[in-house]
C-alpha positions in Angstrom: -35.3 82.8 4.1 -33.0 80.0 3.6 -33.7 78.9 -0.4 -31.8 76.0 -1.2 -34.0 74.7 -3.9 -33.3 75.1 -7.9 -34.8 78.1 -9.4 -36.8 76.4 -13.0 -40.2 74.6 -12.7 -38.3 71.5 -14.8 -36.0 71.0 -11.8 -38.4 71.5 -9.2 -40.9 69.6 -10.6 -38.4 66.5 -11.2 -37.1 66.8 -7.0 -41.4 66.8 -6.4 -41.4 63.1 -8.5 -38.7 62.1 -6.5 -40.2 63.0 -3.4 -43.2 61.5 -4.1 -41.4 58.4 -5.2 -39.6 58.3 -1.9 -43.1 58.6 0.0 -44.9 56.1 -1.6 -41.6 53.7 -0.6 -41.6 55.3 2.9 -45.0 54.7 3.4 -45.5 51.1 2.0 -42.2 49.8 4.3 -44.4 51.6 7.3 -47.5 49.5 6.2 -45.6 46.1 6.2 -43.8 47.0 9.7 -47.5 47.7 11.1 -48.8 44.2 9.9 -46.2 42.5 10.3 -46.4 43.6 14.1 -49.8 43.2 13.9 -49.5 39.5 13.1 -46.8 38.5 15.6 -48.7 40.0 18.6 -51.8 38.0 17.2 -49.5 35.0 17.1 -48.4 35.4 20.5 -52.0 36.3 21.7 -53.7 33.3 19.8 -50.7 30.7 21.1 -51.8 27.8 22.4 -50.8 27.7 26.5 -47.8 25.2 26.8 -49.0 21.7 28.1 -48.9 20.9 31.6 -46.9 17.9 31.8 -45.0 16.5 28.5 -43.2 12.7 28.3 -40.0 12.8 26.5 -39.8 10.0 23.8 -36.9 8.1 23.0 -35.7 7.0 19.4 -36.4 3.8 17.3 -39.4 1.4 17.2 -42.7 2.6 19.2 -40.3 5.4 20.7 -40.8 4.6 24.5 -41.2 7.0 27.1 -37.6 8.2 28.6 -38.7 10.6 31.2 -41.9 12.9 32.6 -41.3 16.5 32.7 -43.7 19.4 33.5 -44.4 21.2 30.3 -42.5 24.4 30.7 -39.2 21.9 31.6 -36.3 23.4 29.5 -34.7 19.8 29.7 -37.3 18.0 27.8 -36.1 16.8 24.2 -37.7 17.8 21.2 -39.7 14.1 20.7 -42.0 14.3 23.4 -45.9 14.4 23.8 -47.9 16.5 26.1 -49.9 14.2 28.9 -52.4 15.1 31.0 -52.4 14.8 35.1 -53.5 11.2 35.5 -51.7 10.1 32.5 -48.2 11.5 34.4 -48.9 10.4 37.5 -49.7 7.0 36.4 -46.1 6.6 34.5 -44.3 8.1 37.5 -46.1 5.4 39.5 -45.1 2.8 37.3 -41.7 3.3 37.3 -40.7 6.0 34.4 -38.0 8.8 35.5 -39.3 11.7 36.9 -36.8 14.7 35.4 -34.3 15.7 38.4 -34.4 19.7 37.0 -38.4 20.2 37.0 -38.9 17.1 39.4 -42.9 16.6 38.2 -43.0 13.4 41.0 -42.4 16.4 43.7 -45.2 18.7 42.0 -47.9 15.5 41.5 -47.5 14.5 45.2 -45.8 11.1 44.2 -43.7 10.0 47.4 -41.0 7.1 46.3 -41.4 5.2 50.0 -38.8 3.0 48.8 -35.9 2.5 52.0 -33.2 2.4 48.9 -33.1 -1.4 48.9 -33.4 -3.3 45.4 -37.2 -4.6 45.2 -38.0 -8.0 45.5 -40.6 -9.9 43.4 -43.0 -11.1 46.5 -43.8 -13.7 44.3 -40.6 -14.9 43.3 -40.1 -18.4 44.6 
């Protein structure tokens, strides 16, 4: 039998402390791993979905809207508030930027009919 350990009780009983002291560490690191794993997979279950459409917000006074992104658009800026369906449709429709990567005009069914020409106030004299 292969008997590496120390041959007195003082010895031995010092390498069982040791041990035990080891254990205890071992064991509390595996407890903090398992909540700590417990906690992000309850983060990610419990996350809120991501909004469906967002407008992106520019800077200063009363930040106005800049553009109207879908809400999973990796273009949008970080000021931006989430919309709902109506809400986007009814800035596309008056006039904000639709974002050219997640085009949100294209996935609301809003058709520019424009011919490309500059409008023209009808009631301009």
């Amino acid at each position: 039998m292969f008997d590496d350990l120390p041959h007195d009780a003082d010895r031995l009983q010092t390498l069982r402390v040791w041990h035990a002291m080891w254990l205890v560490r071992i064991d509390a690191k595996i407890a903090a791993l398992q909540q700590r794993q417990a906690e992000a997979e309850r983060g990610r279950r419990d996350r809120p979905p991501p909004p469906e459409w967002v407008v992106e917000l520019g800077i200063g006074t009363g930040r106005p809207p800049l553009q109207v992104h879908a809400g999973d658009c990796y273009m949008a800026g970080k000021r931006r508030r989430a919309v709902g369906r109506d809400e986007a449709r009814r800035l596309l429709s008056d006039g904000l930027r639709a974002c050219t990567h997640c085009r949100p005009d294209a996935q609301l069914d809003i058709i520019d009919l424009s011919d490309g020409s500059p409008r023209t106030d009808p009631h301009a004299v």
